[in-house]
C-alpha positions as CSV (number, residue, x, y, z in Angstrom):
1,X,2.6,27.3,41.4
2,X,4.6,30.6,40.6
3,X,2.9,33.7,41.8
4,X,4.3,37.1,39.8
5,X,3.4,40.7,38.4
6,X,5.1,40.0,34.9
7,X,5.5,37.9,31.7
8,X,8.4,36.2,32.7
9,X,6.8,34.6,35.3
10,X,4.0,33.4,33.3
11,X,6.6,31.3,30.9
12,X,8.4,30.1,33.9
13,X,5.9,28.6,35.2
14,X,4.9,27.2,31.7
15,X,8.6,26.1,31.2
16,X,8.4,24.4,34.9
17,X,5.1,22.6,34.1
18,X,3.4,24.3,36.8
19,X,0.4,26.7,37.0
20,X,1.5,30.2,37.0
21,X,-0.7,33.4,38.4
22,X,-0.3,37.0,37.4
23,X,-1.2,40.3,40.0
24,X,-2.1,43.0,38.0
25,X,-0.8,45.6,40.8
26,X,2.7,45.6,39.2
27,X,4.0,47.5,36.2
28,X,3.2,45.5,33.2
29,X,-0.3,46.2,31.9
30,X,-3.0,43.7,32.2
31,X,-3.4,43.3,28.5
32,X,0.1,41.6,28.2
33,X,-0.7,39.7,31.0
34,X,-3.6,38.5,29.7
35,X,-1.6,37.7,26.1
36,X,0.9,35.4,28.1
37,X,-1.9,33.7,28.8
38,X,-1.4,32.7,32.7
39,X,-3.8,30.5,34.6
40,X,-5.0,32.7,36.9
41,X,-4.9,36.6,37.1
42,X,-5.4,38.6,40.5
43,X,-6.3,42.1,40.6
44,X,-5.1,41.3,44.5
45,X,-2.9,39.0,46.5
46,X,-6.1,38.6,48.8
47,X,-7.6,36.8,45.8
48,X,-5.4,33.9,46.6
49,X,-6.9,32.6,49.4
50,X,-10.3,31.5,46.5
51,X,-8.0,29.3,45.1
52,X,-6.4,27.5,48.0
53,X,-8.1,24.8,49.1
């Protein structure tokens, strides 16, 4: 799982194989997070904790 607040991220993760989740409390907008189409997007890292087992 990569956990980041850009695009770049997102297709590591996809290059990596793994799931990826964006924040949308960084600098990119939430539109072009939403195009790099991650598996997850926070609006806060305190969301995490509903995904973790």
């Amino acid at each position: 799982m990569i956990i980041g607040d850009g695009t770049a991220e997102i297709e590591a993760g996809k290059a990596a194989g793994i799931r990826s989740i964006a924040v949308t409390y960084g600098a990119i907008p939430r539109a072009d997070l939403e195009a790099a189409e991650p598996d997850w997007i926070l609006s806060g890292i305190g969301e995490l904790v509903t995904l973790v087992p």
